[in-house]
C-alpha positions in Angstrom: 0.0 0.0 0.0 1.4 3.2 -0.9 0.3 6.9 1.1 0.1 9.8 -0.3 -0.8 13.5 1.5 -3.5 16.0 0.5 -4.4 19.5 1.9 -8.0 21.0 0.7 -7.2 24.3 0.4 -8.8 27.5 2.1 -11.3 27.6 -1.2 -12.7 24.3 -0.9 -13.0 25.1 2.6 -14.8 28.4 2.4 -16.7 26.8 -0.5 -18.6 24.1 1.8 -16.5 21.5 -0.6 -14.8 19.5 2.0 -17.6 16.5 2.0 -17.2 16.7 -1.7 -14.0 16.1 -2.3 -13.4 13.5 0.9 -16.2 11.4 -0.7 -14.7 11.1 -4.2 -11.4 9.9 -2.5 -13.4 7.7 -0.6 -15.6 6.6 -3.6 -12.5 5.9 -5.1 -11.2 3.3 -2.9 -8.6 5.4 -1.2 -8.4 5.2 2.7 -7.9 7.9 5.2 -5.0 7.2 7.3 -5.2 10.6 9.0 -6.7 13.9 8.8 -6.8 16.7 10.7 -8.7 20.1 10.6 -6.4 23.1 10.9 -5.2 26.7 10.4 -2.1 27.1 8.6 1.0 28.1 10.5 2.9 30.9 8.3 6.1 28.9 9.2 4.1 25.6 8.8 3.3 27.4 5.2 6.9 28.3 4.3 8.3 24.9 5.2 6.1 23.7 3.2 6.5 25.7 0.0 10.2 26.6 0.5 10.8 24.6 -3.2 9.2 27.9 -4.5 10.5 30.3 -1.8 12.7 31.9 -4.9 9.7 31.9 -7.0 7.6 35.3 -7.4 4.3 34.1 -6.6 5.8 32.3 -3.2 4.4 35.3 -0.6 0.8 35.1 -2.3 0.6 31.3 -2.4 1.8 31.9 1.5 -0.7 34.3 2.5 -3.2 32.3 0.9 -2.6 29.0 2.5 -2.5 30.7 5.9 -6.3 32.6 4.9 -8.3 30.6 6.1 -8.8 26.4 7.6 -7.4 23.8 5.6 -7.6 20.0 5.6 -4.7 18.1 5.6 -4.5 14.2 5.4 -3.4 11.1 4.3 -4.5 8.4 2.1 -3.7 5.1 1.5 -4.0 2.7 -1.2 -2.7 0.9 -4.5 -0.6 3.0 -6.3 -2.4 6.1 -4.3 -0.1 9.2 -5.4 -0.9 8.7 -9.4 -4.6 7.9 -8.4 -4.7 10.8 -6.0 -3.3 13.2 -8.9 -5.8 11.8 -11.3 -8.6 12.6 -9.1 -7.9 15.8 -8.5 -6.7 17.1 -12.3 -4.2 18.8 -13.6 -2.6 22.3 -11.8 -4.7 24.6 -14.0 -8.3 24.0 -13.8 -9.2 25.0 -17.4 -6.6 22.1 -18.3 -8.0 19.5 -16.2 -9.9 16.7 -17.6 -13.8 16.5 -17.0 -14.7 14.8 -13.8 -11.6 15.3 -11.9 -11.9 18.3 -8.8 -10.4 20.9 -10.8 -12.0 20.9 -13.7 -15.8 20.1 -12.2 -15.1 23.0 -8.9 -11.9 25.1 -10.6 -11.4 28.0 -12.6 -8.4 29.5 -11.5 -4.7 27.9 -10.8 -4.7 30.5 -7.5 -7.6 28.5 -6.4 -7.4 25.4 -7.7 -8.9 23.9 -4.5 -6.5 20.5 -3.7 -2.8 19.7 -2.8 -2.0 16.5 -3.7 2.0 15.1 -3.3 3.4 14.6 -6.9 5.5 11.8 -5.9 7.1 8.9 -3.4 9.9 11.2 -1.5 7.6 14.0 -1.7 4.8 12.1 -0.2 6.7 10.8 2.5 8.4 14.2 3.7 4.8 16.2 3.7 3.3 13.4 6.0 6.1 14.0 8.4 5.8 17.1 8.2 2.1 17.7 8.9 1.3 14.7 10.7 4.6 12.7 11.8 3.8 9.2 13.5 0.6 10.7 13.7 -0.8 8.3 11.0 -3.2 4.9 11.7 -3.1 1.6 10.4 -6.3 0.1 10.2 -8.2 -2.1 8.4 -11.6 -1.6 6.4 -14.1 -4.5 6.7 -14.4 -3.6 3.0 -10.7 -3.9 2.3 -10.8 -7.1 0.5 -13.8 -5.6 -2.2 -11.4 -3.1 -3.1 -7.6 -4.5 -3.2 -6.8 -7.8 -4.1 
């Protein structure tokens, strides 16, 4: 089983999209592993972006992180960081294919609603970060209708 972090964004928040977009994860087959409701930390923020820290749009994507509640969390499942990206669509919404988050709730790539890790290492250094050990094992009754 592979994990892979997400963070819906102050928009999805403030848009009531939170049940939304857990459920297509869900729907999906992905299990939560942990999840937590929070207000971004502007050092939480910058640790977390500091790969575009030279970047000129890195204080706006800062501010805009720290705006509002987010929800961080963790999923788990078969090859979950490519299904995760899929799900959610590509950066910029008006690029994203039909049925994925971005492109059925997105308009804009400033609010393009979802975080989602874009590979392995990544994956595994934003879980420590937000969550540490922080992170359950469990096991679905439904487990064995979904992986084989």
């Amino acid at each position: 089983m592979e994990r892979t972090f997400i963070i819906l964004k102050p928009d999805a928040v403030q848009r009531g999209l939170v049940g939304e977009i857990i459920g297509r994860f869900e729907r999906r087959g992905l299990k939560i592993v942990a999840m937590k409701f929070m207000q971004v930390s502007e050092e939480l923020a910058q640790q977390h972006y500091a790969v575009h820290a030279q970047r000129p749009f890195f204080k706006g994507l800062i501010s805009y992180i720290i705006s509002a509640p987010v929800v961080a969390m963790v999923v788990e499942g078969t090859n979950a960081i490519v299904a995760v990206r899929n799900t959610v669509g590509a950066t910029k919404p008006a690029e994203a294919t039909p049925g994925t988050i971005r492109a059925d709730f997105g308009l804009e790539i400033g609010r393009n609603l979802v975080h989602a890790s874009d590979g392995p290492e990544t994956a595994a250094s934003e879980i420590a970060m937000w969550f540490g050990q922080d992170v359950v094992d469990w096991k679905r009754a439904n487990d064995s209708w979904i992986f084989e």
